[in-house]
Biopython code that builds the backbone (N, CA, C, O; Angstrom):
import numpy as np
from Bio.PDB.StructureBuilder import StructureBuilder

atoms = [
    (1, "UNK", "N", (5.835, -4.878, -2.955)),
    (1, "UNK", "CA", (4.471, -4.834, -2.461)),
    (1, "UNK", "C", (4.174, -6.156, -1.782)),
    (1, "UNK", "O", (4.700, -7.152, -2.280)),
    (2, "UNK", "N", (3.640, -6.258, -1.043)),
    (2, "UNK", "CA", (3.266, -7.653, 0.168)),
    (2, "UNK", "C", (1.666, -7.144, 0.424)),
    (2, "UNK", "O", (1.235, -5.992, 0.374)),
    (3, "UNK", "N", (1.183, -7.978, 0.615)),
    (3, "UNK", "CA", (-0.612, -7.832, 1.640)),
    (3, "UNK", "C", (-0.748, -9.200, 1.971)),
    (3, "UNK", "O", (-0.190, -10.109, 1.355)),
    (4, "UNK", "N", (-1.632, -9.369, 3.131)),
    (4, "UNK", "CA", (-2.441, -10.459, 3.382)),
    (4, "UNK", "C", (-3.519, -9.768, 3.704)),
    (4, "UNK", "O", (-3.519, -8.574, 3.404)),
    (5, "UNK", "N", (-4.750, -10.370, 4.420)),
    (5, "UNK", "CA", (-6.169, -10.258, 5.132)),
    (5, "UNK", "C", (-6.001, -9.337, 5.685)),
    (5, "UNK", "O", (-6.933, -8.535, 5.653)),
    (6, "UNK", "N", (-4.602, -8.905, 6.574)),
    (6, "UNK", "CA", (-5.062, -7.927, 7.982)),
    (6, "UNK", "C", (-4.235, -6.485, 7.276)),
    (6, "UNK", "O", (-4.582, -5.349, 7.595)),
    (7, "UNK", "N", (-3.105, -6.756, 6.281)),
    (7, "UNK", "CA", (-2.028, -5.760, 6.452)),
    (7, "UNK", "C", (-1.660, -5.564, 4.993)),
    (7, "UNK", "O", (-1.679, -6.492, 4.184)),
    (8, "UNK", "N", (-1.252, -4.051, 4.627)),
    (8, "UNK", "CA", (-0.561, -4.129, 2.979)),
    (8, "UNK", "C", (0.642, -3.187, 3.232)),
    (8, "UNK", "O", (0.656, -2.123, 3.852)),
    (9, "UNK", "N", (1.666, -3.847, 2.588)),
    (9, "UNK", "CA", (3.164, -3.467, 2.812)),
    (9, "UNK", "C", (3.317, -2.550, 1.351)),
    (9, "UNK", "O", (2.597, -2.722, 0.368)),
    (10, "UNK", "N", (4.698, -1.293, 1.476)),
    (10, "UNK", "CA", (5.597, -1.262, 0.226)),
    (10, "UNK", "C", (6.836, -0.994, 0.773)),
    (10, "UNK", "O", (7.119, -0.541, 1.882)),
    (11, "UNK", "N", (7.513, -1.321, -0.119)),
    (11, "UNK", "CA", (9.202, -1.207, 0.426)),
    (11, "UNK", "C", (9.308, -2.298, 1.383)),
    (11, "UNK", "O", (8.554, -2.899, 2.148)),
    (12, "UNK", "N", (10.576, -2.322, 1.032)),
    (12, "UNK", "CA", (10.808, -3.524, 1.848)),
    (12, "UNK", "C", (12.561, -3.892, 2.745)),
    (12, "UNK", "O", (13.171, -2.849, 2.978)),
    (13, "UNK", "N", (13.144, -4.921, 3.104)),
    (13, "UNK", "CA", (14.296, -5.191, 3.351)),
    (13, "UNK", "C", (14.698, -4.149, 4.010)),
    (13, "UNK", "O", (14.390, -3.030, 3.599)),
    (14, "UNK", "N", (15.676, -4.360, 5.482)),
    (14, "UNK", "CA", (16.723, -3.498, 5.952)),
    (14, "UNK", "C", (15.684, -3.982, 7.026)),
    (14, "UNK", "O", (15.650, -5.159, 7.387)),
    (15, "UNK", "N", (14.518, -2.658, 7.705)),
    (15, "UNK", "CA", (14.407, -3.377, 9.322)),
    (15, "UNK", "C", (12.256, -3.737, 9.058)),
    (15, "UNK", "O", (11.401, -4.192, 9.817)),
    (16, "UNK", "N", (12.218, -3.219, 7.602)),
    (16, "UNK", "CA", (10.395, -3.969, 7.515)),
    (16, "UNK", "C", (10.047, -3.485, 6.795)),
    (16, "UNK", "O", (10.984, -3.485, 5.996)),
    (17, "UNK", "N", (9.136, -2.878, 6.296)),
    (17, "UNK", "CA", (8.302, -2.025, 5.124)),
    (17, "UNK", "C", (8.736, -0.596, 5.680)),
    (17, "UNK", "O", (8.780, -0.026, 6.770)),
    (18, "UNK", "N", (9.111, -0.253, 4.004)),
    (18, "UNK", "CA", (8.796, 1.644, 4.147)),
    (18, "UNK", "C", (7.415, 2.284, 4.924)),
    (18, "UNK", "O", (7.451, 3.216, 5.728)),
    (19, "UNK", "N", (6.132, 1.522, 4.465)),
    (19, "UNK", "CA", (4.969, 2.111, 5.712)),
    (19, "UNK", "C", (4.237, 0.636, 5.314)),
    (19, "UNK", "O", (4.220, 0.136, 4.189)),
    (20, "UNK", "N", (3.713, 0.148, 6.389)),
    (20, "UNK", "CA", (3.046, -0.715, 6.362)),
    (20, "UNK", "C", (1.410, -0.373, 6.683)),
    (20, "UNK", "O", (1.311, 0.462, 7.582)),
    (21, "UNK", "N", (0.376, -0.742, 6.254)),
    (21, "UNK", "CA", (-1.388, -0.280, 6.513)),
    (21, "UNK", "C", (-1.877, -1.310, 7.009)),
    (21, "UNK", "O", (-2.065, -2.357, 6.390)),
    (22, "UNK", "N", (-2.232, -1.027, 8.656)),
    (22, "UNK", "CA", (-3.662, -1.989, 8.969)),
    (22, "UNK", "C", (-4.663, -2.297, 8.235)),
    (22, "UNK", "O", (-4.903, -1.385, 7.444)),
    (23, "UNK", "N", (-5.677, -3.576, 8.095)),
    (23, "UNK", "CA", (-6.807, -3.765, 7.235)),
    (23, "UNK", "C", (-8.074, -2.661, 7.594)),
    (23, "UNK", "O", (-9.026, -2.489, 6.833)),
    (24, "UNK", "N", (-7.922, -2.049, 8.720)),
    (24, "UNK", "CA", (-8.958, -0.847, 9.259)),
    (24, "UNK", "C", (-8.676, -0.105, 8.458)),
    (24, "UNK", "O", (-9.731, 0.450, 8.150)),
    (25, "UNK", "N", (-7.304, 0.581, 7.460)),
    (25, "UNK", "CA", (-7.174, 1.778, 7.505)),
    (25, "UNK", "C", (-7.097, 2.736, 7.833)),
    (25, "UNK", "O", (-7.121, 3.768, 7.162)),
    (26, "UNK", "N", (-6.949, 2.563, 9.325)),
    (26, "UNK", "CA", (-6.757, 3.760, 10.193)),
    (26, "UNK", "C", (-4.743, 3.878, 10.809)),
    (26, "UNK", "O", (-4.011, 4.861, 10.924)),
    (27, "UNK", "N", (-4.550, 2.752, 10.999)),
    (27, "UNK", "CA", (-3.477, 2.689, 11.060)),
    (27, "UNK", "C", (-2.536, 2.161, 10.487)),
    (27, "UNK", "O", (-2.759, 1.350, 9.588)),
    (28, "UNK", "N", (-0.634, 2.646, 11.049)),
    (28, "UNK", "CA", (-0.204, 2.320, 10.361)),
    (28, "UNK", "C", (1.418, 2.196, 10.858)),
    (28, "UNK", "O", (1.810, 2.672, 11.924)),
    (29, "UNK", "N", (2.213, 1.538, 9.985)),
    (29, "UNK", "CA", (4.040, 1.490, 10.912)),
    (29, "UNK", "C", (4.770, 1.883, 9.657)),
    (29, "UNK", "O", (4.192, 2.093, 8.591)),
    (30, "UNK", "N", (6.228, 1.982, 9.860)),
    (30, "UNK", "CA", (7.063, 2.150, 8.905)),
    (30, "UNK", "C", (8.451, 2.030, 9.398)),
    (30, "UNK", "O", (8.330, 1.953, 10.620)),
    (31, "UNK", "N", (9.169, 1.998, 9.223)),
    (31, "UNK", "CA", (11.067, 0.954, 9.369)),
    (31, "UNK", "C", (11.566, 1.953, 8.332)),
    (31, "UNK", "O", (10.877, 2.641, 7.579)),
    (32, "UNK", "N", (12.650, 1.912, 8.414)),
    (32, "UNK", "CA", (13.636, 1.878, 7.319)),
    (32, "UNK", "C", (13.636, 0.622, 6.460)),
    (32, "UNK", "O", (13.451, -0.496, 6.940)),
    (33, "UNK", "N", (13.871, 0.876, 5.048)),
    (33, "UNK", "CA", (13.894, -0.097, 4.231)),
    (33, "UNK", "C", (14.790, -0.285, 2.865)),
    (33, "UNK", "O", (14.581, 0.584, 2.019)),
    (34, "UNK", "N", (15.616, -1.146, 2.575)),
    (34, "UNK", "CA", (16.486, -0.554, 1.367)),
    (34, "UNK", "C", (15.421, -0.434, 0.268)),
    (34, "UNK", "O", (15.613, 0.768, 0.080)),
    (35, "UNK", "N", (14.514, -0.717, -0.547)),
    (35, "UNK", "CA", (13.471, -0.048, -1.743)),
    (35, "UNK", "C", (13.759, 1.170, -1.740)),
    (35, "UNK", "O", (14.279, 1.616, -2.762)),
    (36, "UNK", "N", (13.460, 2.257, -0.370)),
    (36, "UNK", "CA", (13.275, 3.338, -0.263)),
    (36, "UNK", "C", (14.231, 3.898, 0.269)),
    (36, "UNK", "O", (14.025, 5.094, 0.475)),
    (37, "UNK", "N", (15.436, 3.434, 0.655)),
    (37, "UNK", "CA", (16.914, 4.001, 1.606)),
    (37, "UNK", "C", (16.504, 5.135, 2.244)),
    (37, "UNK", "O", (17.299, 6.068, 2.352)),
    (38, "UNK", "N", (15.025, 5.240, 2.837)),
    (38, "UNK", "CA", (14.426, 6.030, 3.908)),
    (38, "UNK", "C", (14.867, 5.796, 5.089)),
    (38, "UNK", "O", (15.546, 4.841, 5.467)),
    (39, "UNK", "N", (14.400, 6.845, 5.786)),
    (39, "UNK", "CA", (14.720, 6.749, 7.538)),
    (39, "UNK", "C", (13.312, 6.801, 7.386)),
    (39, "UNK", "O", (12.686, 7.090, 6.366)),
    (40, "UNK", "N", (12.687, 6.354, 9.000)),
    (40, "UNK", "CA", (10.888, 6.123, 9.330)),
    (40, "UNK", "C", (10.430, 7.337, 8.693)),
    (40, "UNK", "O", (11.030, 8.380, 8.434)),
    (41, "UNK", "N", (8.918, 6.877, 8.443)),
    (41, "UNK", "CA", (8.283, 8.155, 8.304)),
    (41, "UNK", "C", (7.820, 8.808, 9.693)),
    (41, "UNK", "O", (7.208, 9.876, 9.724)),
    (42, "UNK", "N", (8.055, 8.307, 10.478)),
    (42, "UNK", "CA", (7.695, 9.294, 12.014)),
    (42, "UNK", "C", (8.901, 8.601, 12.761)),
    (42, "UNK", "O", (9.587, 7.594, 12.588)),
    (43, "UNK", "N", (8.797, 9.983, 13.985)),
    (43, "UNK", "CA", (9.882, 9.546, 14.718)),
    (43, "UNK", "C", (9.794, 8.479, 15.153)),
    (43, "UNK", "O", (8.653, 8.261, 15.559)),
    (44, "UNK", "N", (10.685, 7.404, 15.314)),
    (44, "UNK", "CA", (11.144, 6.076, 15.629)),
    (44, "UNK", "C", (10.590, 6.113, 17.355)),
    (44, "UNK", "O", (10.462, 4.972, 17.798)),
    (45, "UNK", "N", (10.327, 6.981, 18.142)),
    (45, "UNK", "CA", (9.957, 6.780, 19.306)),
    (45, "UNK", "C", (8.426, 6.787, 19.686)),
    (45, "UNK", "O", (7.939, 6.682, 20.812)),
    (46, "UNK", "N", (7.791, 6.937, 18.485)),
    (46, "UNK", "CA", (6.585, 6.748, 17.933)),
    (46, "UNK", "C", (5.910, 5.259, 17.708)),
    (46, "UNK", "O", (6.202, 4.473, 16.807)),
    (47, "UNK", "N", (5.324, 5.146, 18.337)),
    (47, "UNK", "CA", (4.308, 3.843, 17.706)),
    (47, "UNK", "C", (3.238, 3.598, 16.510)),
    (47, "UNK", "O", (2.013, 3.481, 16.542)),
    (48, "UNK", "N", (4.392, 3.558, 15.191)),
    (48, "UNK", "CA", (2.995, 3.730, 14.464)),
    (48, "UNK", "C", (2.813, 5.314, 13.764)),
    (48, "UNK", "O", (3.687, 6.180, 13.781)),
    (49, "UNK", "N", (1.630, 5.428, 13.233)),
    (49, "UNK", "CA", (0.661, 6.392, 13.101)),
    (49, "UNK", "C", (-0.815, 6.164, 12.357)),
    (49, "UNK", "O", (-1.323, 5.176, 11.827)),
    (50, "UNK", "N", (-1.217, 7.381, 12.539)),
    (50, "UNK", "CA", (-2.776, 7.567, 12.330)),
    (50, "UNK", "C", (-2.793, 7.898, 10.760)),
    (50, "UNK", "O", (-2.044, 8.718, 10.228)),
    (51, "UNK", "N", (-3.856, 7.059, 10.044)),
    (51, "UNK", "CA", (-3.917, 7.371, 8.448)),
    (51, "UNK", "C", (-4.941, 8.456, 8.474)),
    (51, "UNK", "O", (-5.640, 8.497, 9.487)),
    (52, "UNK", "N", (-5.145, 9.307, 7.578)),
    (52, "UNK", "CA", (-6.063, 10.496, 7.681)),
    (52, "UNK", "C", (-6.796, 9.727, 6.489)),
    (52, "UNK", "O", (-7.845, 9.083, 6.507)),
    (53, "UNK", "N", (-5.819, 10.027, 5.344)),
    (53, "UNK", "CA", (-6.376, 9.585, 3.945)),
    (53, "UNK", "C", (-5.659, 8.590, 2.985)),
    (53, "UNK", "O", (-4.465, 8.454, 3.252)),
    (54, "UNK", "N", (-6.102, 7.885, 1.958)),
    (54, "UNK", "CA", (-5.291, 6.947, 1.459)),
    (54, "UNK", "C", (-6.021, 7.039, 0.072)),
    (54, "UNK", "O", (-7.235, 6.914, -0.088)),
    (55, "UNK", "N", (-5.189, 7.252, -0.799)),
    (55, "UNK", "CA", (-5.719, 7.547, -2.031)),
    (55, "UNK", "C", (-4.752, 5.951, -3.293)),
    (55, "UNK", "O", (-3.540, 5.751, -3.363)),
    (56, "UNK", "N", (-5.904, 5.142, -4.065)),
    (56, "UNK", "CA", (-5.672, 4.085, -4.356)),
    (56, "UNK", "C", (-5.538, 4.623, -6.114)),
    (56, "UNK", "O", (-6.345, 5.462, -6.515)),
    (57, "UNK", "N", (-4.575, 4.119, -6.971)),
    (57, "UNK", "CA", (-4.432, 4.093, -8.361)),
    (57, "UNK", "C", (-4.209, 2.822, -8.921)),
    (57, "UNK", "O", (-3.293, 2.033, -8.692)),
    (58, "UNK", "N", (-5.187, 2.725, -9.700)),
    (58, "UNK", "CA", (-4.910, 0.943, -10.789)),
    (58, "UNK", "C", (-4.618, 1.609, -12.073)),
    (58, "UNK", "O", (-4.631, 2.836, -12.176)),
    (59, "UNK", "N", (-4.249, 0.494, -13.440)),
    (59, "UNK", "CA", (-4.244, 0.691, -14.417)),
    (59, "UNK", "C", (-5.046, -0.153, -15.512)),
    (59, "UNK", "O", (-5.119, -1.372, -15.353)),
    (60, "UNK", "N", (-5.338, 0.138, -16.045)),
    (60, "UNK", "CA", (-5.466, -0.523, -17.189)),
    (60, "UNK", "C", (-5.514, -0.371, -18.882)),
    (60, "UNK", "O", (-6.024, 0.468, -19.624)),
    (61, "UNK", "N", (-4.640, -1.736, -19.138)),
    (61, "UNK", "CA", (-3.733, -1.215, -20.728)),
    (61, "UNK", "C", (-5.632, -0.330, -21.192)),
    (61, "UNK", "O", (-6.693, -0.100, -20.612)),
    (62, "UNK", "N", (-4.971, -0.122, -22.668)),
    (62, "UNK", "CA", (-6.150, 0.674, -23.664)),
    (62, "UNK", "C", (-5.306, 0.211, -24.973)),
    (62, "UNK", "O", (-5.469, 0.694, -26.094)),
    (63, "UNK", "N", (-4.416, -0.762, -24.653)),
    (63, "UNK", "CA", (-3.678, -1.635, -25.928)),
    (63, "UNK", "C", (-4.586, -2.634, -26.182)),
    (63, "UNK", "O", (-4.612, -3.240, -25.111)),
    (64, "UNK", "N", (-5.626, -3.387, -27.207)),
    (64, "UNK", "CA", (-6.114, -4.636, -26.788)),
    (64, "UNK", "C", (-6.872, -5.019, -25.872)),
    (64, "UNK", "O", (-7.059, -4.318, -24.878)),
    (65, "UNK", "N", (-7.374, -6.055, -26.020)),
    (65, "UNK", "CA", (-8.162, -6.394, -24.897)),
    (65, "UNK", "C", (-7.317, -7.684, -23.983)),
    (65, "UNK", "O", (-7.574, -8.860, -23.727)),
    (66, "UNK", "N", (-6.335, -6.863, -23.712)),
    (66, "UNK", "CA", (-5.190, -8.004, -22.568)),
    (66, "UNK", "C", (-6.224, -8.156, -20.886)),
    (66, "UNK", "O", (-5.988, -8.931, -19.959)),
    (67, "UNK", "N", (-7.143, -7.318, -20.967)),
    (67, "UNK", "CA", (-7.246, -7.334, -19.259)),
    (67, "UNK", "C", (-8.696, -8.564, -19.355)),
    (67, "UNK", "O", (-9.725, -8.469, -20.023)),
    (68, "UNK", "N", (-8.249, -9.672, -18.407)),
    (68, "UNK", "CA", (-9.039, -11.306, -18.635)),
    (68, "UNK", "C", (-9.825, -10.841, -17.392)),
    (68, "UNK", "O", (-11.011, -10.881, -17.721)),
    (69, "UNK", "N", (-9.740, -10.514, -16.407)),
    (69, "UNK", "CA", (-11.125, -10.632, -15.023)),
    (69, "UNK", "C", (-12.081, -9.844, -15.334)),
    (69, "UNK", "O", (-12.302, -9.137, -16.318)),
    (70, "UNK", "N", (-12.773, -10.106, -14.110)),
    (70, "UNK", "CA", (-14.036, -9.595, -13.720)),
    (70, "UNK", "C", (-14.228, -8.452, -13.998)),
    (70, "UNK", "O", (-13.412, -7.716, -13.442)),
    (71, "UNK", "N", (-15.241, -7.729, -14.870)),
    (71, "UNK", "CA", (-15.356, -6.219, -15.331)),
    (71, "UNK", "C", (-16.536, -5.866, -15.067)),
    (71, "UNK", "O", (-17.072, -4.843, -15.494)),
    (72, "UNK", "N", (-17.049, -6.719, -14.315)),
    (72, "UNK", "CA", (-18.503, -5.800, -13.876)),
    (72, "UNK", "C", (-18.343, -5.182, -12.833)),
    (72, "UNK", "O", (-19.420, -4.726, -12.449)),
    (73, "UNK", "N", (-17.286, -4.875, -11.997)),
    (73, "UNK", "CA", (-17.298, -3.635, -10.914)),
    (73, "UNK", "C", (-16.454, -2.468, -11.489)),
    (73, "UNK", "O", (-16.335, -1.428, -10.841)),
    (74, "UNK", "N", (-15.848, -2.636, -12.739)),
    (74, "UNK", "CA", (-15.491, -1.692, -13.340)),
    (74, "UNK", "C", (-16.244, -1.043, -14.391)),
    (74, "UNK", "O", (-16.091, 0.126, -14.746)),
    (75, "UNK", "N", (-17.365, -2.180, -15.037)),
    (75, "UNK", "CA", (-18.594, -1.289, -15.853)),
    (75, "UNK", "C", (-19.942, -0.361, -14.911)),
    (75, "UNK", "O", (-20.927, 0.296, -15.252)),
    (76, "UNK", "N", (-19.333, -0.745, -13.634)),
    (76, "UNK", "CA", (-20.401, 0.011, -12.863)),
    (76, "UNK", "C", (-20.201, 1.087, -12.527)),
    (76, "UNK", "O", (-20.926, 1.725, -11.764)),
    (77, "UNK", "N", (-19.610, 1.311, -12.824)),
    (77, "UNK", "CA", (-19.012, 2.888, -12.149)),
    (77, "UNK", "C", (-18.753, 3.957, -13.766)),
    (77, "UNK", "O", (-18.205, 5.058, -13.802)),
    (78, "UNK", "N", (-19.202, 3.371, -14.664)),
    (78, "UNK", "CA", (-19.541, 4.105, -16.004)),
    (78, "UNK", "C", (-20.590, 4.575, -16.235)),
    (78, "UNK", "O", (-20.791, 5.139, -17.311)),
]
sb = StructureBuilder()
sb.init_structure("model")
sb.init_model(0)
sb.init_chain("A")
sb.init_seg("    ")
for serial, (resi, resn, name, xyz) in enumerate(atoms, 1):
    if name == "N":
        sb.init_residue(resn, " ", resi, " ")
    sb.init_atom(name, np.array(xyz, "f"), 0.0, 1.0, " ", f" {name:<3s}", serial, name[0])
structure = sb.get_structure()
């Protein structure tokens, strides 16, 4: 996993990220990558593509109270 400000990566090594996400969310690239020993997700003569939807999953233990940050944007939504 990689991100900065503009971009969030997964997969990685061989020719760039398995799919890489603009900070818009609208767009997006993808390479071959050894993580994923994929070929692109679109044809390679393609620039890119268009994100429709992007669906996000976190965790958190229910072992203890291990989780130390900020929990008021997570008590808000209770």
């Amino acid at each position: 996993m990689w991100s900065s400000p503009d971009q969030i990566g997964m997969g990685g090594g061989g020719d760039g990220f398995g799919f890489l996400l603009d900070s818009d969310f609208r767009t997006g690239s993808t390479s071959v990558c050894e993580t994923y020993a994929n070929p692109p997700l679109v044809n390679k003569d393609i620039d890119g593509f268009n994100i429709v939807n992007v669906e996000v999953w976190g965790f958190v233990s229910s072992f203890g109270n291990s989780y130390k940050g900020d929990r008021s944007a997570r008590n808000a939504h209770r």
